[in-house]
N, C-alpha and C positions, 0 to 999 in steps of 0.2 A: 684908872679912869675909864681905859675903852672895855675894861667888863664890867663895872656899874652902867656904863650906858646898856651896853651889849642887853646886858641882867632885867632893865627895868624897860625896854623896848619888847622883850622876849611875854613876858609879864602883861603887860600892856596888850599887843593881838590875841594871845591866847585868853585872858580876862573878854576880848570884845568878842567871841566867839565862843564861849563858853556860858552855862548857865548863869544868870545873875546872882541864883540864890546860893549856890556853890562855891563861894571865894572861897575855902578852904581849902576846896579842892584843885581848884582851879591854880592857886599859892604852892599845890603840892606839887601838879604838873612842872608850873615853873621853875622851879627847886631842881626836878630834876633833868629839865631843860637844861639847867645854869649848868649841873653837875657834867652835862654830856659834854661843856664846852670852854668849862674853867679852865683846862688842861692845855687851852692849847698851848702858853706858850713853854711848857715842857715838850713839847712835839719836837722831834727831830729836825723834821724838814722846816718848821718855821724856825728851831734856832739856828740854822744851817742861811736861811734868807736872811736874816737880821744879820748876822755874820756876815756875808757878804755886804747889803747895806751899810752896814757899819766900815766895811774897810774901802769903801768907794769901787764895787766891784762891781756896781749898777749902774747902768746910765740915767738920764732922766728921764727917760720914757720907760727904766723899771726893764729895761732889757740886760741882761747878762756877757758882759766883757769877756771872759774868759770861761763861755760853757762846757769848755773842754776840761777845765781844770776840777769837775764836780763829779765826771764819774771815769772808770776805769776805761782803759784804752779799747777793750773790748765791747764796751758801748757806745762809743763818743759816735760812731756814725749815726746812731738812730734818733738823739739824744736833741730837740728843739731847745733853745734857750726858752723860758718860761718865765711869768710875768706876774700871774696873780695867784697869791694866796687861797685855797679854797679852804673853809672851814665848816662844819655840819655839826648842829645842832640835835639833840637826842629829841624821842617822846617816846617816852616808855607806853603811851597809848598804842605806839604804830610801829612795825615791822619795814624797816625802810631799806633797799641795795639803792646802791648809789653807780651810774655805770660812766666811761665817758664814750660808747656809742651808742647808735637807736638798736643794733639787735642786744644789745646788754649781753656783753660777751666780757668785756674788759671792766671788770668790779674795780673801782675804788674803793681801798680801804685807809681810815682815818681819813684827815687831810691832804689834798694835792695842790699842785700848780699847773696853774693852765694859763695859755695865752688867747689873746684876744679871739673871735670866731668861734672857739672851740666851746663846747656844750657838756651840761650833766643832765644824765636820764638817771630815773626812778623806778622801780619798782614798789608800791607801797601798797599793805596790807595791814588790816587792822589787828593788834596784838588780843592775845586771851587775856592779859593783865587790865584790858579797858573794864571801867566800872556798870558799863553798862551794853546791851546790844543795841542800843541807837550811837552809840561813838562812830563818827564819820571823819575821812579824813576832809581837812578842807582847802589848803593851798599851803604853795612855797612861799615864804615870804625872803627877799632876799636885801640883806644889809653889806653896805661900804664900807668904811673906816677912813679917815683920813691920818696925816701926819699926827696930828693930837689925841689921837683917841676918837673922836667925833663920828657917833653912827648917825647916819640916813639910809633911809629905807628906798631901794630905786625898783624899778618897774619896766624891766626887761620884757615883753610881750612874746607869748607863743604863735608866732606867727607860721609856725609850722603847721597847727596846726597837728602835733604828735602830742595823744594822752601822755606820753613817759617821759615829755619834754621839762627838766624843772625849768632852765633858764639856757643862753647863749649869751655869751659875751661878748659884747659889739665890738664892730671892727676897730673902731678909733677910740676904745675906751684906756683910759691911762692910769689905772688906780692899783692898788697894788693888793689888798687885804677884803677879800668879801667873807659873809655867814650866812647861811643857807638854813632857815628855821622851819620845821615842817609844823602845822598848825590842824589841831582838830577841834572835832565841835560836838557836842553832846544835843542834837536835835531833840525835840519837844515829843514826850509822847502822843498822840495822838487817841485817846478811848472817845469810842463813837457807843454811844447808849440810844438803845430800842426796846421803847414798850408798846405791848399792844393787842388784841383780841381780837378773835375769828367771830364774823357773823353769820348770821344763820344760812348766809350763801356761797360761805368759805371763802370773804375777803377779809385783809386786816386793815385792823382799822389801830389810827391812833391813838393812846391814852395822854392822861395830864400829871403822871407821876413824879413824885420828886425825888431825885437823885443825887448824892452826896459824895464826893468825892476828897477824899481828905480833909474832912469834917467842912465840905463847902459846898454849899447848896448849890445845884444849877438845871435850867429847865429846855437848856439847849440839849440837843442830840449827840454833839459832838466838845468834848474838852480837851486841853493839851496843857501837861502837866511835865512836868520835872522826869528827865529818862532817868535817873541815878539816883534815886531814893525808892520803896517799898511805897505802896499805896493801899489804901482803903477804898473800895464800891458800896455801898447800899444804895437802897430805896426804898421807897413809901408808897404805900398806894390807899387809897378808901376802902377798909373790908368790910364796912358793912355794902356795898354796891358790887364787891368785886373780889371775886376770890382766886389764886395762885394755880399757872397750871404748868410752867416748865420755865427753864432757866438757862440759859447757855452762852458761859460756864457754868457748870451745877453750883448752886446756892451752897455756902458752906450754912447757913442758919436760914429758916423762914417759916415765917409762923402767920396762919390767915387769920389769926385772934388778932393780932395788933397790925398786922398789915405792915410787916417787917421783913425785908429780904436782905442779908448779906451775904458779900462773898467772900472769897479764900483772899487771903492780904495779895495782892501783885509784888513782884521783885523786878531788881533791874533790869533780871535777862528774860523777862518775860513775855511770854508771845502772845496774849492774847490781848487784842485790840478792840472785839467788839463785845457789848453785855445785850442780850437781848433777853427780855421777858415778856411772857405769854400768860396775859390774864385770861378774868373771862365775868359776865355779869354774873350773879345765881340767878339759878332755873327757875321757874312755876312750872308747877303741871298740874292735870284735871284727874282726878280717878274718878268713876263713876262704877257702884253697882248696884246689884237688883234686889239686895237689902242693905239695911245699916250697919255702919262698921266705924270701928274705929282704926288708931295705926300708931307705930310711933318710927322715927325718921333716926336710924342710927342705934337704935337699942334704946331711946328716949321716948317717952309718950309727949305724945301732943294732938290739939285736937279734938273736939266733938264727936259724937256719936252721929254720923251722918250715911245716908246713903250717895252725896256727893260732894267731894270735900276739892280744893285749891292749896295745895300745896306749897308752898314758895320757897327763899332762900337755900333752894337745894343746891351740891356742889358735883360734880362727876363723881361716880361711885358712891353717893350716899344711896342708902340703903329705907327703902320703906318697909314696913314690915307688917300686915296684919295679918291679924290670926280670930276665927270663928267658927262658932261650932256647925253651922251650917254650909254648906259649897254656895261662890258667888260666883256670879257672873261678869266677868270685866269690860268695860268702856274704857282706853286709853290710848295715848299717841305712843306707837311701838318706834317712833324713829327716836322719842325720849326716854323711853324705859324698856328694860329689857324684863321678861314677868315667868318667874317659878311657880308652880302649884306644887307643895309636898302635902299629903293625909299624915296627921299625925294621930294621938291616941283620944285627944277630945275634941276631934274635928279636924279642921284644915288650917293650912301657914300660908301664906301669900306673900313672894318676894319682887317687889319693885327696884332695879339697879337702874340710877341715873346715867344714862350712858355717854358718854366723852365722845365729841363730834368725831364721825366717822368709825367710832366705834365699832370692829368689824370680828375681836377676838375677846373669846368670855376667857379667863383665866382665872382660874381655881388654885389656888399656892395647896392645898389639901390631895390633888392630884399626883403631886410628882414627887418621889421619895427615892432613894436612892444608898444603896447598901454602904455601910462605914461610915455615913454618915448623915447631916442632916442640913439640910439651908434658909436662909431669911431671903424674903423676895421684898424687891422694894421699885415701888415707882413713882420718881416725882419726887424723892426725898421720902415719902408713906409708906411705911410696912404691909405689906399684903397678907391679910390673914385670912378674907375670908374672897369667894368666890367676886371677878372684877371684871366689867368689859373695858378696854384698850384700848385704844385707837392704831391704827396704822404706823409706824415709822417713830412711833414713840419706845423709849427704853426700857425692858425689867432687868433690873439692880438683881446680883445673887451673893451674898457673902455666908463665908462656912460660919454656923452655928456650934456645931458638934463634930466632932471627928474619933474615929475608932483609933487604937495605937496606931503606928507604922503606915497608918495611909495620911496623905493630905491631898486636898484644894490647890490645884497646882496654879502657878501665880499665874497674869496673863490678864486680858478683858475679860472681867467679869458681868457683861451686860450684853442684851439679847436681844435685837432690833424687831418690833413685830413685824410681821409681815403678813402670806397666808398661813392661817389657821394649822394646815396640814403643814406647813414650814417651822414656823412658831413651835408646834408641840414638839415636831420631830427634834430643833434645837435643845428645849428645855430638857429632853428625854435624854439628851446624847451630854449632858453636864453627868461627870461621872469623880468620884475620890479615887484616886489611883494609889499603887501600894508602893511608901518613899523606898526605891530602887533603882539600885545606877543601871541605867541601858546603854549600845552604844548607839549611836545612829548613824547610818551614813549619810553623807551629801553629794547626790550624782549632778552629772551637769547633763544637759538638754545636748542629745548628739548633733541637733541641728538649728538654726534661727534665733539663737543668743547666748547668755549665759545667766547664773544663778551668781546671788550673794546671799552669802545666810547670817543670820544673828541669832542671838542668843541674849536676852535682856540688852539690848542696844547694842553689844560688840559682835562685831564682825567676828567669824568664826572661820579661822586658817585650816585647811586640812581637809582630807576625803572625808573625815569622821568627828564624829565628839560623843564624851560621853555627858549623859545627863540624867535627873530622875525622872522616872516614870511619868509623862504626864504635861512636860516641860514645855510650852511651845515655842516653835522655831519658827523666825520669820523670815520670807523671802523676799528680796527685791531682784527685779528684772531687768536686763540690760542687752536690749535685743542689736541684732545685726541691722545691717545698713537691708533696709529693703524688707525688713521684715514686722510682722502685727505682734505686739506682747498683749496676750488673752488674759493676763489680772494685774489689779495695781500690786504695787510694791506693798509692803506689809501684812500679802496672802500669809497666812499661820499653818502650820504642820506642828499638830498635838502630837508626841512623842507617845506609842504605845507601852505598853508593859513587856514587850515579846523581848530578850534578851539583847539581840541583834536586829536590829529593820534598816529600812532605806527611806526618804522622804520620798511620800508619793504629791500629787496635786490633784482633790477631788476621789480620790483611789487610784490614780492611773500614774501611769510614768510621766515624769517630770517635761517628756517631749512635747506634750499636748502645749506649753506656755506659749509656745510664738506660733504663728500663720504666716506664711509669706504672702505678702502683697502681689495682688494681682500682674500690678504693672511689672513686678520684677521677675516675672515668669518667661521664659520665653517661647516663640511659636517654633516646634520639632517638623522640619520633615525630613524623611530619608526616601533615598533614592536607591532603586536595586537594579540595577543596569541587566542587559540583555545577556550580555557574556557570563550570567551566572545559571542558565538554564541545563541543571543538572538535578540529580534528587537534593538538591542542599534545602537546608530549612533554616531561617531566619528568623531568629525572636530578638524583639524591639522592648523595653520594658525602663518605665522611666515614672518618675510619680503620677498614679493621678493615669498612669497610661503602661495597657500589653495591648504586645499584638505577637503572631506569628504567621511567616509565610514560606508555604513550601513550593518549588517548580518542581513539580512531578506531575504524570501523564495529561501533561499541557493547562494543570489551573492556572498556573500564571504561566504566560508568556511577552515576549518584550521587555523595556523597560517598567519596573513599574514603579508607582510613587503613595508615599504613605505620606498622610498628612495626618500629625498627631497632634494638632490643636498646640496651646499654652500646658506647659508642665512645669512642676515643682524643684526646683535644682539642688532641695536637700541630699539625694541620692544620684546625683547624676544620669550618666544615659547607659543602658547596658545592654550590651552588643551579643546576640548568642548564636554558635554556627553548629550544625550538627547534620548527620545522616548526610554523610560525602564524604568524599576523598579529594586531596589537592595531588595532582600530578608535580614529579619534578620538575622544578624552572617554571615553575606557575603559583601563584600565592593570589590570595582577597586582598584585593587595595580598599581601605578604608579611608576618605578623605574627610575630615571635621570642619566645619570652619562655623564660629560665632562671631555674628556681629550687634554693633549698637544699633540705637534711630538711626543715626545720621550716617551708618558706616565707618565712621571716623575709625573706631577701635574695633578691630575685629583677632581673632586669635585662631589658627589654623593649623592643623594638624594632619601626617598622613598615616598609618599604620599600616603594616602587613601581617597578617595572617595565613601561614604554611603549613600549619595543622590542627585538624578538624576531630574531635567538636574543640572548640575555643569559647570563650568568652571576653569580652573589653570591655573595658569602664571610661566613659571619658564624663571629669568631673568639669560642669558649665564654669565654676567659679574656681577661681586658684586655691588652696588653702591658706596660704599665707596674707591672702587680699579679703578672702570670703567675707569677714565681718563689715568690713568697711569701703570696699568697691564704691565707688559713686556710679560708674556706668553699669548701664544695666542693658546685659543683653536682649536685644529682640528679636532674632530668629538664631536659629541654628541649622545648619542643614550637612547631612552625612550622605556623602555617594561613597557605592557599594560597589566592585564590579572585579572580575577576575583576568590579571594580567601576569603576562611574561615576566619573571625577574631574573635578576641576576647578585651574587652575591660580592659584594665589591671586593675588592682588591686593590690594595693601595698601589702606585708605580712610584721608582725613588730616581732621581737624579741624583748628580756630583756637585756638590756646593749650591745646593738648594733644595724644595721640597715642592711635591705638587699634589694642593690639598683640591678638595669638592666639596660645594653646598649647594643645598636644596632650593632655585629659584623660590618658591613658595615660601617655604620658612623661614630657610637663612641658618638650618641648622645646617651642620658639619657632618658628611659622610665617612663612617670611622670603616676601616677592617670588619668584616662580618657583616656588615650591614647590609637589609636588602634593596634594593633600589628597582623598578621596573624601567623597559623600556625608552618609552614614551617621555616619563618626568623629566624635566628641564633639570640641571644641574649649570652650577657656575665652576668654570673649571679655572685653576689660578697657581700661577709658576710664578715664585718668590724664592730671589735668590739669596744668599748668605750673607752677610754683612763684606763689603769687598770686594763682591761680583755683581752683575748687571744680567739682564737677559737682552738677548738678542733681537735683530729682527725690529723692525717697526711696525706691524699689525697686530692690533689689539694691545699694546704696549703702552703703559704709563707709568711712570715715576720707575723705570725701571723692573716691573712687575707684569708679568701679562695675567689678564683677564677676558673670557670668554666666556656666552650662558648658551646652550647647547644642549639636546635631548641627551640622554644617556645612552641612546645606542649611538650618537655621532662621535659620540665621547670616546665609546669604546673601539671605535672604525677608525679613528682621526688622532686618538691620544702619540702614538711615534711619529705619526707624521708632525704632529704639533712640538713636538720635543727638539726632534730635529731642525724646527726651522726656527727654533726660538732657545737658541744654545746660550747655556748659562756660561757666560765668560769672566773670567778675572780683570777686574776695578788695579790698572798699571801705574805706578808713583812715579813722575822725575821731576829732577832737580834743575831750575834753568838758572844758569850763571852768568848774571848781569856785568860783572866788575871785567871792567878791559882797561889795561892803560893807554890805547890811540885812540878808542874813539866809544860809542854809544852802542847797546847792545838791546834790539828791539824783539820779545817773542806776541805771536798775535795767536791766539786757536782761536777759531770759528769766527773770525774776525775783530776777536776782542782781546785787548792786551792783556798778559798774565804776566806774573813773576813767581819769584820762590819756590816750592816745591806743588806741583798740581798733579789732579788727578784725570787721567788721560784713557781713552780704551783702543784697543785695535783697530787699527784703520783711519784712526784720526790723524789731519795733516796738522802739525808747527810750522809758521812762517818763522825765520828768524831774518831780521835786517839789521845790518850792520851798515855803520856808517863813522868814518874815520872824521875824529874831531881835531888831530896832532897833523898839521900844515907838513911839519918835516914828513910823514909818510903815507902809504897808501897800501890799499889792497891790492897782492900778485894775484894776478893774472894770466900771467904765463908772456908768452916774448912778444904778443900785435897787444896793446894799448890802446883801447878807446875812449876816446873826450869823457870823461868824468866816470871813467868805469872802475877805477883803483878808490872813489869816495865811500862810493856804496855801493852794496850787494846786499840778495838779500837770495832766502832758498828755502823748499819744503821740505819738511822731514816728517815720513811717514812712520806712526808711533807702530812698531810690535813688538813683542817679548823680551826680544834681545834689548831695549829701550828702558824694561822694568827696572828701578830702583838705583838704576843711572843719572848721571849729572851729564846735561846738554851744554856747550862752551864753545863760546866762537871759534875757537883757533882747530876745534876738529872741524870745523867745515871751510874756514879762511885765515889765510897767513898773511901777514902784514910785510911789507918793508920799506925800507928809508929810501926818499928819492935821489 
């Protein structure tokens, strides 16, 4: 009973959120809805509940009596008694995890139990198996069950506020069985249709066409039609007033005899939403000349013998044509016609081209030819055969005609955008038959500012290389770094050449050219050359976008001096160059780095030394490991330069501990070899062995001393500091509470201890003792003072001899009976 309800509830939301006209389809989701949840009660865990149920192992609140008894002893502590059934319904529409927290860490698989409070999170994505790409997911719907079978549908609220929230299960809910049904929807396609024509001042203007969409007439702009079925476009238009000038999608049929336009049928997964078509009125125009002529409009005669005639019903690219034996003189509007004069053998030809608004490229298909083979030119759907002027931004169509053996037409876009004239030809000129040949190609990556993805008819292409044939294009898409400009869109093309082996260039050049760094991510360089470097040394500075060199010799510079090198490029970093000098022993170039952000917040610092000349350093602005994706972005940087004292460290070792050095500044670690100058602060830090303590209370915490101090005080102070902060051994003993007269009290530092403690040299133990046994007391010796045999009590000062000894009343007091 509770899956016929379950069955025909499931049926029911997914029918009311589905197409109306689709119940077939709609019948099939259901089907296999039912099927994802027929099963349950072969499920484990629900026959495991009912089992329980069954043998009164539930209370009435659906809580578990003995939840010890369900799983192994090795999980019983982690193990909640559980209360409600969870059950998840399929849609083979939708790719669904199921999780039971919000980072969806902990996946649910099949059915669980959960108790009150606790929640299911979702993941859901829509499957490849949907029948169409408007399939949307569109909610949880979540179902009860009571004792009988009996489903209701309840309404749990997100009031979290989490997209991945399905449901919560309230605190005081007492039910034992839910289903959890994910529900989709096949939204409305939406085709938005536009027709319309350019006036003579290049606005568009409306038309009144009638447009047919699944054999159903409509004169609105916009219709919304069934996503999961193939669909039919046309239109109609008046061709005796108006004739066809583009189409977008291109027209798969169109003919301006009947004033018929269709297109390619649409599919489910079909992306194209808008139909837009571009009429236009037919032309008049005036010719006038200085005798009579006749003409005919297309290779047709029409027309009187006149010396001024009105032409009409012209289309772009018709063709006038007169021919006389005599030379005319012409009268006509050149922004309508474009006008040939040829001498032929009994007089002269005279050619009028109707020109196509804005019209600014004559294109001749008789011009352009090309070895192996041959091509049809086509624009607008029209074959181009004889000489045509074009307008701007409109397409020519090229498809192979002919082809010689062994070479082809390599597949790809076959259509030519005009533009300028010297552009336009230079494109048509560069359409070439390549000879079919496998080549290999390489694929580099951009050394700096992003990376490359390459394709190859739509798949993505693994590998430094591929092979392909002659001719093959390869597309690129761009995926630049954080902070950086990508210079083309994605599906720039690289035409494979003939050469055996090449590399993909972009435009001719190296593949580096694709990204620009953003301004803002640049940062401002200066460097500083301190006074104590006034020797012949020479300094070269060199960094994108920026050189410089500076020498001190016979006093051009003298002093400090400071370079300010503007905003530079951080693809190459900064690079450091020392030459013409010598460094003296015990003297090195301190180099100090330091980059910060706007606000200071983040800054990165670094120091180097340099001991022998000429050298060069690199310090790169951005980490490698971060470079793509840094958010912060440095804005200055500044390097001081200057020549000091060093020394080369040398570690010093104590007994049951170590004493390490870092770099105020950094925070790095000074190893063995390392050079250190002077002056730089170091943090100096004695850490003793597990067991041992340091001594001494200055500069001392948690048993560790610390101190940050110049490096020469370091090296002036380090024995002295050893010795007055001696690492000492961490002493164990044992205090022995059990007395049979009386009570046994130990106190350190004023606080009572017991059992076995850890103690250090010098430290005092009180121990008081106090006789709780009437019959005796504490000896004393032979004078007895009022209450001095009850209690006593005495220090004991911890040293060595104390180590891993047991403390006990009776070595320090003797008892006896009165």
């Amino acid at each position: 009973m509770k899956k016929l309800i379950f069955l025909s509830l499931m049926v029911l939301c997914l029918g009311l959120t589905s197409c109306a006209k689709e119940d077939n389809k709609v019948n099939d989701v259901a089907k296999k809805v039912f099927t994802g949840v027929a099963d349950i009660e072969d499920d484990e865990n629900y026959k495991q509940y009912k089992e329980l149920d069954d043998a009164g192992q539930l209370s009435e609140d659906g809580m578990y009596k003995e939840a010890s008894s369900l799983v192994n002893e090795d999980e019983s502590e982690e193990v909640r008694p559980a209360q409600v059934l969870v059950t998840f319904a399929e849609n083979d529409n939708l790719n669904i995890s199921y999780y039971k927290d919000s980072g969806m860490q902990e996946q649910i698989e099949g059915s669980c139990y959960l108790n009150p409070n606790e929640a299911v999170y979702a993941n859901v994505a829509v499957s490849n198996d949907a029948k169409s790409n408007l399939y949307k997911f569109s909610e949880f719907k979540i179902f009860e069950y009571d004792e009988t079978g009996k489903a209701t549908e309840v309404n749990w609220a997100n009031t979290n506020n989490d997209e991945n929230l399905v449901f919560q299960i309230p605190m005081d809910y007492t039910g034992k069985d839910i289903s959890v049904v994910p529900v989709g929807m096949y939204e409305k396609r939406e085709l938005l249709l536009n027709d319309y024509y350019i006036d003579e001042d290049g606005n568009s203007k409306s038309l009144a066409g009638a447009w047919t969409v699944d054999n159903e007439e409509t004169d609105s702009n916009s219709i919304k039609i069934s996503s999961v079925t193939s669909y039919l476009v046309s239109y109609q238009y008046d061709s005796s007033k108006y004739f066809f000038v583009k189409s977008e999608p291109e027209a798969q049929y169109q003919d301006n005899d009947d004033g018929v336009v269709i297109f390619e049928e649409g599919k489910a997964f079909s992306d194209v939403g808008k139909y837009n078509i571009e009429l236009h009125p037919y032309i008049t125009v005036q010719l006038k000349g200085n005798r009579e002529w006749t003409y005919k409009v297309n290779k047709v005669s029409a027309g009187d013998e006149k010396k001024e005639q009105t032409i009409s019903g012209l289309k772009y690219n018709d063709k006038i044509t007169v021919e006389s034996k005599k030379k005319i003189d012409w009268d006509y509007n050149d922004s309508l016609l474009s006008y040939d004069e040829d001498k032929v053998d009994d007089g002269y030809e005279y050619t009028f081209v109707v020109k196509e608004a804005n019209a600014s490229f004559m294109f001749d298909p008789n011009e352009y030819t090309y070895p192996h083979g041959s091509l049809r030119f086509k624009c607008r759907g029209q074959i181009l055969t004889e000489r045509t002027y074009i307008g701007e931004g409109s397409q020519i169509e090229y498809e192979c005609e002919t082809v010689d053996d062994g070479y082809w037409l390599p597949n790809g876009n076959h259509s030519i955008t005009v533009s300028t004239a010297e552009q336009t030809k230079q494109e048509l000129s560069s359409i070439k038959f390549f000879e079919k040949k496998e080549v290999t190609v390489n694929l580099p990556q951009p050394s700096y500012g992003g990376s490359i993805v390459y394709y190859n008819n739509d798949s993505e292409i693994k590998g430094n290389n591929v092979k392909v044939y002659a001719g093959t294009p390869i597309s690129l898409d761009f995926v630049g770094w954080e902070g950086w400009i990508c210079n083309y869109e994605d599906g720039y093309q690289y035409r494979s050449t003939e050469d055996s082996s090449q590399q993909v260039s972009i435009e001719g050049k190296e593949v580096d050219i694709a990204f620009t760094e953003d301004e803002s991510h640049k940062p401002e360089l200066t460097v500083v050359l301190d006074n104590s470097l006034e020797t012949d040394l020479k300094v070269s500075v060199n960094a994108s976008s920026f050189s410089t060199e500076k020498h001190y010799k016979d006093g051009i510079l003298s002093g400090s001096t400071t370079i300010e090198a503007g905003k530079i490029g951080t693809e190459n970093g900064i690079s450091l160059g020392f030459a013409n000098d010598t460094i003296k022993a015990g003297q090195a170039l301190k180099i100090t780095y330091k980059a910060k952000n706007a606000d200071n917040k983040k800054y990165i610092e670094e120091t180097r030394y340099v001991q022998k000349i000429p050298s060069t350093e690199i310090f790169n602005i951005y980490d490698a490991n971060d470079i793509a994706t840094a958010k912060d972005y440095y804005e200055s940087v500044k390097i001081s330069i200057s020549r000091v004292d060093v020394n080369t460290f040398k570690s010093v070792s104590v007994d049951n501990g170590n004493v390490s050095l870092q770099y105020e500044d950094t925070g790095n670690t000074i190893t063995n070899g390392d050079i250190v100058d002077n002056d730089r602060n170091v943090i100096v830090t004695i850490t003793p062995d597990k067991g041992y303590y340091v001594s001494g209370s200055k500069n001392v915490s948690k048993d560790i001393y610390t101190n940050t101090m110049s490096y020469k005080k370091y090296k002036n102070d380090i024995e002295k500091i050893i010795k007055d902060h001696q690492i000492k051994k961490v002493f164990t003993v044992t205090l022995d509470s059990e007395d049979a007269y009386g009570d046994v009290l130990y106190k350190l530092n004023g606080t009572e201890v017991t059992g076995t403690i850890n103690v250090r040299e010098g430290q005092k133990i009180k121990l008081t003792y106090t006789i709780s046994d009437s019959k005796y007391q504490i000896k004393t010796g032979f004078v007895h003072l009022p209450g001095a045999g009850k209690e006593q009590s005495v220090e004991i000062k911890i040293d060595s001899s104390l180590d891993g000894k047991t403390i006990k009343r009776e070595d320090y007091f003797d008892v006896e009976s009165k």
